[in-house]
N, CA, C and O atoms as CSV, one atom per row, in Angstrom:
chain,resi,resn,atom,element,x,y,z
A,1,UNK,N,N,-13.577,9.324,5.966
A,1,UNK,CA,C,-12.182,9.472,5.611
A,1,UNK,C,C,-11.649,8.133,5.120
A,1,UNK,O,O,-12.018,7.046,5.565
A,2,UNK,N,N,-10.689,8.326,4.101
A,2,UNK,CA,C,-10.276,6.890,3.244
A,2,UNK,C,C,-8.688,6.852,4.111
A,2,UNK,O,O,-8.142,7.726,4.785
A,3,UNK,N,N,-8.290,5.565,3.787
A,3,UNK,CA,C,-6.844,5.637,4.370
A,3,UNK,C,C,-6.338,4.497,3.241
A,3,UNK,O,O,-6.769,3.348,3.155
A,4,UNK,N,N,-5.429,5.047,2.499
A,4,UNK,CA,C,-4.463,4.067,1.980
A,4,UNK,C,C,-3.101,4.201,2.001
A,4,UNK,O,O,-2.304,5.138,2.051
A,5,UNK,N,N,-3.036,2.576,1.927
A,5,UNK,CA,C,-1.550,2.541,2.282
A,5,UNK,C,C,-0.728,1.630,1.187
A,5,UNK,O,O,-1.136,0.835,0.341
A,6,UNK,N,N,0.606,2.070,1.546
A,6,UNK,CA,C,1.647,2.032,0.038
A,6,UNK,C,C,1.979,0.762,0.619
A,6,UNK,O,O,1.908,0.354,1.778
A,7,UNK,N,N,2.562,-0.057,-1.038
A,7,UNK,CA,C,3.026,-1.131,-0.748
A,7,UNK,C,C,3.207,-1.245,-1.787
A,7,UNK,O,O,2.741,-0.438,-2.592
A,8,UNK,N,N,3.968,-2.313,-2.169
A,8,UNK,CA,C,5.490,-2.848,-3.013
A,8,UNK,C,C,4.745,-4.378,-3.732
A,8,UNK,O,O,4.493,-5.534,-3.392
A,9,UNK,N,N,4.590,-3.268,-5.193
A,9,UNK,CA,C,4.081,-4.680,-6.361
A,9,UNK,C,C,5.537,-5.386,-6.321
A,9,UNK,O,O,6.682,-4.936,-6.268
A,10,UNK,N,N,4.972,-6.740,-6.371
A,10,UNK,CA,C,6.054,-8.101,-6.355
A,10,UNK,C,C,5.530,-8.228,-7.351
A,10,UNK,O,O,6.044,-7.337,-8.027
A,11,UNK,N,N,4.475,-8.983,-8.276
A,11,UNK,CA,C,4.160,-9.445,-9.078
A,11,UNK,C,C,3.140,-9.376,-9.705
A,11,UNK,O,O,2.289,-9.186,-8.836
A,12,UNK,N,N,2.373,-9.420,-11.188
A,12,UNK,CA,C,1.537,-9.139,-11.671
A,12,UNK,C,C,0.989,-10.258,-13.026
A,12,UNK,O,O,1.692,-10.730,-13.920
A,13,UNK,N,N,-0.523,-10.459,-12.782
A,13,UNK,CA,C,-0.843,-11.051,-13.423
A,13,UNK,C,C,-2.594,-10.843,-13.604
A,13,UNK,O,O,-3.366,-10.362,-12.775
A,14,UNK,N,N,-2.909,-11.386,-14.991
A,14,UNK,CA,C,-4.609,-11.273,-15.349
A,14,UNK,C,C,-5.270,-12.130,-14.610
A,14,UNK,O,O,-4.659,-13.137,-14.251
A,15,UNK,N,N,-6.196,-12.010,-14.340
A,15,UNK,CA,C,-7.254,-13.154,-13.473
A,15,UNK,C,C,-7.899,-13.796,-15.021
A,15,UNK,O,O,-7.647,-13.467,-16.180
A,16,UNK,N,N,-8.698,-14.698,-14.532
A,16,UNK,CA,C,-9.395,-15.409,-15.562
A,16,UNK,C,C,-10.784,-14.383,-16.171
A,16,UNK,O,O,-11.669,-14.835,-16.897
A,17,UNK,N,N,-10.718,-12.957,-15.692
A,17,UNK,CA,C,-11.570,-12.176,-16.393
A,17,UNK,C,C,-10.842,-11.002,-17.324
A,17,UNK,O,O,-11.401,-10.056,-17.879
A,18,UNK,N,N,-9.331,-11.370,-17.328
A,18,UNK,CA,C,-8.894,-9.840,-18.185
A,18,UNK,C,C,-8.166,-9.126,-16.568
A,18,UNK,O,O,-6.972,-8.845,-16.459
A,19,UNK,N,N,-8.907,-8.996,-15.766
A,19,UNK,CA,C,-8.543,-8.005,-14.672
A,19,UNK,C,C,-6.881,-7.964,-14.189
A,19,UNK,O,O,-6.528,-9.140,-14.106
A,20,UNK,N,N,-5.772,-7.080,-13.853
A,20,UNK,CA,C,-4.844,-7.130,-13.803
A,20,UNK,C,C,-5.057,-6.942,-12.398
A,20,UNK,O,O,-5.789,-6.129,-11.833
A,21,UNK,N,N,-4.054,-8.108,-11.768
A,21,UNK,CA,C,-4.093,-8.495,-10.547
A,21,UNK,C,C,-2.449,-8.189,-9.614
A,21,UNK,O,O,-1.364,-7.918,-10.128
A,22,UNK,N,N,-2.697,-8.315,-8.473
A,22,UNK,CA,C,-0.767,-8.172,-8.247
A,22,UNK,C,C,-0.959,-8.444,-7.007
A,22,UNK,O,O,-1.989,-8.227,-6.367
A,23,UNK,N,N,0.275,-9.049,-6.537
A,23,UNK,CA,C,0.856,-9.416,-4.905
A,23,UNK,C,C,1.414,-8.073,-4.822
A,23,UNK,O,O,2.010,-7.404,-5.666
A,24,UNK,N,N,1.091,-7.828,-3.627
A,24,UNK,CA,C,1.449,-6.405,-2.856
A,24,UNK,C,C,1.973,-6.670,-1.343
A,24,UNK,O,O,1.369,-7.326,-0.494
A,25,UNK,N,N,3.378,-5.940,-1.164
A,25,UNK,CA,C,3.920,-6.353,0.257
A,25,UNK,C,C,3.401,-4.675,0.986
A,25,UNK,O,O,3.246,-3.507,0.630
A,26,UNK,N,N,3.320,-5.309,1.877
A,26,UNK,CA,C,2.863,-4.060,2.749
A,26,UNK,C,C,3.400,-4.805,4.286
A,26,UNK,O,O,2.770,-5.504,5.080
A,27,UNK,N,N,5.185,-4.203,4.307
A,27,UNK,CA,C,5.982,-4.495,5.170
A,27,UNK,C,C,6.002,-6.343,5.241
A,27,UNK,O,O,6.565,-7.013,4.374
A,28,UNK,N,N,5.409,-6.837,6.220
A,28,UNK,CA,C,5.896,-8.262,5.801
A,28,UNK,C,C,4.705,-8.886,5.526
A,28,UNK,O,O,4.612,-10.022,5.992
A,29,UNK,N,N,3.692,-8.435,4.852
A,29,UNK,CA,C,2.834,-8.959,4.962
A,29,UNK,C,C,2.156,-8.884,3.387
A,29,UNK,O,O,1.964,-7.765,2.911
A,30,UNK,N,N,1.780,-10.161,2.555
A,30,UNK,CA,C,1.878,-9.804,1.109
A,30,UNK,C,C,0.289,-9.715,1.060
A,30,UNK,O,O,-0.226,-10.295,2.017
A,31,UNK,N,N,-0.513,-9.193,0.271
A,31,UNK,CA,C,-1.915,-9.381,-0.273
A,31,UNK,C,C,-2.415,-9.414,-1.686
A,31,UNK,O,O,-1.778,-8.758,-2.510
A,32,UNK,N,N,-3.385,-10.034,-2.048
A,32,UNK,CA,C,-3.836,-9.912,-3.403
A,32,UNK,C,C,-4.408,-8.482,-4.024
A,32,UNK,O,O,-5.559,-8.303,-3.626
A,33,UNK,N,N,-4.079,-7.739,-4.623
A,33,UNK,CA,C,-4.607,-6.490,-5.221
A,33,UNK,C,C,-5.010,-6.219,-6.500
A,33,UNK,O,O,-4.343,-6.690,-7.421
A,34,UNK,N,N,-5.894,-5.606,-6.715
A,34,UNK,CA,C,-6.489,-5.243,-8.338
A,34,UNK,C,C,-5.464,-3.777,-8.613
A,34,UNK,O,O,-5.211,-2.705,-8.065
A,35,UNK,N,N,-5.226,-4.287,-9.413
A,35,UNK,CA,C,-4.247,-2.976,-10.497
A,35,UNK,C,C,-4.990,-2.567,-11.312
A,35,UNK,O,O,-4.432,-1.606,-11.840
A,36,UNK,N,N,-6.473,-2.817,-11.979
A,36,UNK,CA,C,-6.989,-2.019,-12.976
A,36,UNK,C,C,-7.364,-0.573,-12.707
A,36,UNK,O,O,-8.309,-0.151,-13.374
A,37,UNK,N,N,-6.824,0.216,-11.895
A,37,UNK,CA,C,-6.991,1.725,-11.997
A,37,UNK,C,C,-5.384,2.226,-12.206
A,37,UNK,O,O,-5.170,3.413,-12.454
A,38,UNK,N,N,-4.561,1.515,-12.123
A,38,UNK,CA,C,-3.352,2.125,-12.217
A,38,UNK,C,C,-2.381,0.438,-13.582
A,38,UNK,O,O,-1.615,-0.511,-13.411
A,39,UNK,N,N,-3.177,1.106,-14.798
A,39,UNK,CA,C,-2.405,0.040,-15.835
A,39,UNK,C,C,-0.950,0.147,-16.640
A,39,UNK,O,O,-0.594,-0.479,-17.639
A,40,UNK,N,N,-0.056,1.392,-15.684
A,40,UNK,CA,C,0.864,1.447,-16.235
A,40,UNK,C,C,2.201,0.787,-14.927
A,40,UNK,O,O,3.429,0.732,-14.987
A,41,UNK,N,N,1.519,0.511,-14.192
A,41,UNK,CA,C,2.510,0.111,-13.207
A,41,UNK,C,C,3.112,-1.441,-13.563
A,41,UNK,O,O,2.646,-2.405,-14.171
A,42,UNK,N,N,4.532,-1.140,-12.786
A,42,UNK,CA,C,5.229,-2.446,-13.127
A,42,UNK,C,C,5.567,-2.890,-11.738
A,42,UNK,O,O,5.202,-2.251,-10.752
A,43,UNK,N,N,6.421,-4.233,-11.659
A,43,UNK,CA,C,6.746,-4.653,-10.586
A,43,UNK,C,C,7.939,-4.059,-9.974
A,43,UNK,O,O,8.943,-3.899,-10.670
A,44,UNK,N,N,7.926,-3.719,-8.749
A,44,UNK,CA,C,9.102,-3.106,-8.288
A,44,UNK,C,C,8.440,-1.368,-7.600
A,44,UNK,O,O,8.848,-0.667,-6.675
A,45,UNK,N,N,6.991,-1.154,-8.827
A,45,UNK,CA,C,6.683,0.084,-8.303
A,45,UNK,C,C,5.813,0.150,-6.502
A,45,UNK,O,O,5.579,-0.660,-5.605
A,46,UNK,N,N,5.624,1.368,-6.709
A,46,UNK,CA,C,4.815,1.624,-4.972
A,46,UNK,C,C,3.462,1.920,-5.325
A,46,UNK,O,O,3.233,2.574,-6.342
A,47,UNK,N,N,2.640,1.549,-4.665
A,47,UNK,CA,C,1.360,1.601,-4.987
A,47,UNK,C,C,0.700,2.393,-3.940
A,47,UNK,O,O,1.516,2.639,-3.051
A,48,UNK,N,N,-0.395,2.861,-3.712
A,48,UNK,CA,C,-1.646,3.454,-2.536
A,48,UNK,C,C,-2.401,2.607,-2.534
A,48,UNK,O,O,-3.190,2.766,-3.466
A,49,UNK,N,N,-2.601,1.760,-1.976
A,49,UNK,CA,C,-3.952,0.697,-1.853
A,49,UNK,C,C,-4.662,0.670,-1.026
A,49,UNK,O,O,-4.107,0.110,-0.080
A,50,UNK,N,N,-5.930,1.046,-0.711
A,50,UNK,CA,C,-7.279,1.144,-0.344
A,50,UNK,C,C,-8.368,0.255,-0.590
A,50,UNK,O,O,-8.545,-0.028,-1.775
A,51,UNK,N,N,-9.165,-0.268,0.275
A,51,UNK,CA,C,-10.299,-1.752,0.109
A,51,UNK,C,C,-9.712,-2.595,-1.122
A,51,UNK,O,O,-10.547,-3.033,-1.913
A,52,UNK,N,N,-8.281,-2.881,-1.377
A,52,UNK,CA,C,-8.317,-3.955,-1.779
A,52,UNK,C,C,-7.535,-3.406,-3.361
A,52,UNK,O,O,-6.893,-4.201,-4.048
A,53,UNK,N,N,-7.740,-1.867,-3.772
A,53,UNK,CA,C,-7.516,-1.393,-5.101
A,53,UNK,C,C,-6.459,-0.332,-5.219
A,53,UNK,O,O,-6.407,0.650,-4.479
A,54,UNK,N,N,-5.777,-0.540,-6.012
A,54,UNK,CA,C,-4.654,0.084,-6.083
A,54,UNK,C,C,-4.885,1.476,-6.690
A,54,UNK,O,O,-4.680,1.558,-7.901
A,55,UNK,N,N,-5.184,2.319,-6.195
A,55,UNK,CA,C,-5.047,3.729,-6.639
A,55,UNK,C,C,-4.873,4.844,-7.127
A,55,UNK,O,O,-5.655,5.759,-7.382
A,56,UNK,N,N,-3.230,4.662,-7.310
A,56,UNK,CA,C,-2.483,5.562,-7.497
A,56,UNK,C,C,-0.656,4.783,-7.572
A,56,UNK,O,O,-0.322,4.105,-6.600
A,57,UNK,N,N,0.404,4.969,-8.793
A,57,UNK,CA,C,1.613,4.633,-8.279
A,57,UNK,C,C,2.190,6.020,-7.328
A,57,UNK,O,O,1.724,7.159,-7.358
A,58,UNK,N,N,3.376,5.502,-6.475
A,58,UNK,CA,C,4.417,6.303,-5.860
A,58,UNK,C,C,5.902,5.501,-6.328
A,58,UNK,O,O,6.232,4.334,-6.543
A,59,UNK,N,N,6.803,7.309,-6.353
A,59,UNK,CA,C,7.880,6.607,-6.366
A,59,UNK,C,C,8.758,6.185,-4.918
A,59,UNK,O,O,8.795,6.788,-3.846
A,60,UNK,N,N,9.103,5.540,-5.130
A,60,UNK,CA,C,10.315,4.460,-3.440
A,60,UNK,C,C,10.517,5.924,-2.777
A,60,UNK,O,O,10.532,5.780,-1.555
A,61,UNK,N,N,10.649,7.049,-3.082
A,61,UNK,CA,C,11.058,8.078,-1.897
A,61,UNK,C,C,9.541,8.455,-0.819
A,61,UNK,O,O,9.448,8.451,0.409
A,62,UNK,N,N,8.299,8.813,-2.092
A,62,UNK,CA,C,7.379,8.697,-1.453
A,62,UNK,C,C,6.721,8.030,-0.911
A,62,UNK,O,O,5.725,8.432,-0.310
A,63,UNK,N,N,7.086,6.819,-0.966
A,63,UNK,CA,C,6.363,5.905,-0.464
A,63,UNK,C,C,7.316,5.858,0.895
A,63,UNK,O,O,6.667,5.831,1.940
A,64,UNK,N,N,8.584,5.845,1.018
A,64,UNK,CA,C,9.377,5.765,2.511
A,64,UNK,C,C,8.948,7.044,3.022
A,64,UNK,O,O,9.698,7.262,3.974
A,65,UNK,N,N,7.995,8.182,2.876
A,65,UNK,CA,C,7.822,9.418,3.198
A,65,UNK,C,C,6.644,9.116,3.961
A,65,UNK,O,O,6.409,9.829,4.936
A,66,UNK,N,N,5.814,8.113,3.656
A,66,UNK,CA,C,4.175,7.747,4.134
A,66,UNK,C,C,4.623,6.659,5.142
A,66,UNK,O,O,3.978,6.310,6.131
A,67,UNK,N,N,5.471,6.317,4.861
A,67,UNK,CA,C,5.814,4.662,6.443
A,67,UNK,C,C,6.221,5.770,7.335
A,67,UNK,O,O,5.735,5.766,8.466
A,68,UNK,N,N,7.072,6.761,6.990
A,68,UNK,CA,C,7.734,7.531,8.264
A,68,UNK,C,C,7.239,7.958,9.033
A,68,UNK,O,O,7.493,7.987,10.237
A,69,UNK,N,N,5.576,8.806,7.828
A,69,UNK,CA,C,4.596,9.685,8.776
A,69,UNK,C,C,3.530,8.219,9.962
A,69,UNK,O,O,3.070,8.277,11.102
A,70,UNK,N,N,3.548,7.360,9.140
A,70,UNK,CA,C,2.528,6.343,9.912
A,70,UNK,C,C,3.684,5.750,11.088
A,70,UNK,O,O,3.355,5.258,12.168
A,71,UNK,N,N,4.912,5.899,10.669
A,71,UNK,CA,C,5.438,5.659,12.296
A,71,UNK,C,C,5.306,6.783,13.119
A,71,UNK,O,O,5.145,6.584,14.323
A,72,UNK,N,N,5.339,7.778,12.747
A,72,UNK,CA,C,5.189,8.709,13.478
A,72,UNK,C,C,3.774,8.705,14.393
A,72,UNK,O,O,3.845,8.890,15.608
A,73,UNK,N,N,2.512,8.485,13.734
A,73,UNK,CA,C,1.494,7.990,13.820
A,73,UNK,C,C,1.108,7.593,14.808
A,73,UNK,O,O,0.437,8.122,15.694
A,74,UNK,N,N,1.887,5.786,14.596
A,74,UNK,CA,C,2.096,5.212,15.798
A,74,UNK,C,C,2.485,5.663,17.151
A,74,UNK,O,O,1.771,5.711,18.153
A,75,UNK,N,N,3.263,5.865,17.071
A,75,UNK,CA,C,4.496,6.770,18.246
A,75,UNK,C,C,3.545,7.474,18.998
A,75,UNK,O,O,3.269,7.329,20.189
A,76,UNK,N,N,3.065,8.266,18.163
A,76,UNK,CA,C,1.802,9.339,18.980
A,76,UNK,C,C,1.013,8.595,19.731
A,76,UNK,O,O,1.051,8.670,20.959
A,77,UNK,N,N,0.072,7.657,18.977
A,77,UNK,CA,C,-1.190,6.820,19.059
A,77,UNK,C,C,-0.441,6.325,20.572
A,77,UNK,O,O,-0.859,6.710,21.664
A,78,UNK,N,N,0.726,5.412,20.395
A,78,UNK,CA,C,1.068,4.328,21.733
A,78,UNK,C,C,1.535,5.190,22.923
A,78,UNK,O,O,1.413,4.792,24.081
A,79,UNK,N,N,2.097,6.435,22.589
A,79,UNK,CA,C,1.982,7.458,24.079
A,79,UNK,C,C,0.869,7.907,24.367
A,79,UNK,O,O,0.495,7.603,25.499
A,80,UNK,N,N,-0.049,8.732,23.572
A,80,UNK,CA,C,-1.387,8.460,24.019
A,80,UNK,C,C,-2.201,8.020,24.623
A,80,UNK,O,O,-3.058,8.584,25.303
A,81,UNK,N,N,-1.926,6.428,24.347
A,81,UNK,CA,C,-2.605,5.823,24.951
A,81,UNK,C,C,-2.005,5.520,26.548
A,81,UNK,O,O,-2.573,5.773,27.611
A,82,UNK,N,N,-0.891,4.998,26.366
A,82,UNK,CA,C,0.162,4.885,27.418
A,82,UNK,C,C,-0.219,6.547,28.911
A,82,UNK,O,O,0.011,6.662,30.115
A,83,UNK,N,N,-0.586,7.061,28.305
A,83,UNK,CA,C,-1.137,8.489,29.163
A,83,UNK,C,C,-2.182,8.151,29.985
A,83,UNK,O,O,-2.118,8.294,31.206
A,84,UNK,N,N,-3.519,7.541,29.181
A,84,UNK,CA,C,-4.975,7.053,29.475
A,84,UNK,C,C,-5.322,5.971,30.107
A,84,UNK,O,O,-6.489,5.592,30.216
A,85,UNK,N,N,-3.880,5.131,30.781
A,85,UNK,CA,C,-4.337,4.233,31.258
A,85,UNK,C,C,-4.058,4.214,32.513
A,85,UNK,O,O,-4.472,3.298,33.223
């Protein structure tokens, strides 16, 4: 099973091979990402990013639709566990 997660192009630029590159926030935390599967995206859009590659764009509703379910997620996961110990 794959898991990706959305996050918020800040900025975009070519590497020294052509490759379109971008800072990606994923809540407070920024990372380097490859944009060459998704070459129409701009900054400001939502991305799916998986090992490092950007996927797929989302628009800002869907992408606040996927944080909600992964809090939800959470929530589960930390009572869960909170049960088992």
């Amino acid at each position: 099973m794959c898991l990706g997660i959305p996050g918020e192009v800040l900025s975009i630029e070519q590497n020294a091979a052509g490759i379109a590159m971008g800072k990606v926030r994923f809540g407070g935390v920024v990372r380097e990402v490859c944009l060459a599967y998704v070459p129409d995206v701009r900054v400001g859009d939502y991305v799916i990013v998986h090992a490092g590659f950007a996927l797929s764009v989302l628009n800002e509703e869907e992408a606040n639709e996927v944080f909600e379910m992964l809090e939800q997620i959470s929530a589960l996961a930390g009572t869960d566990s909170e049960g088992n110990g």
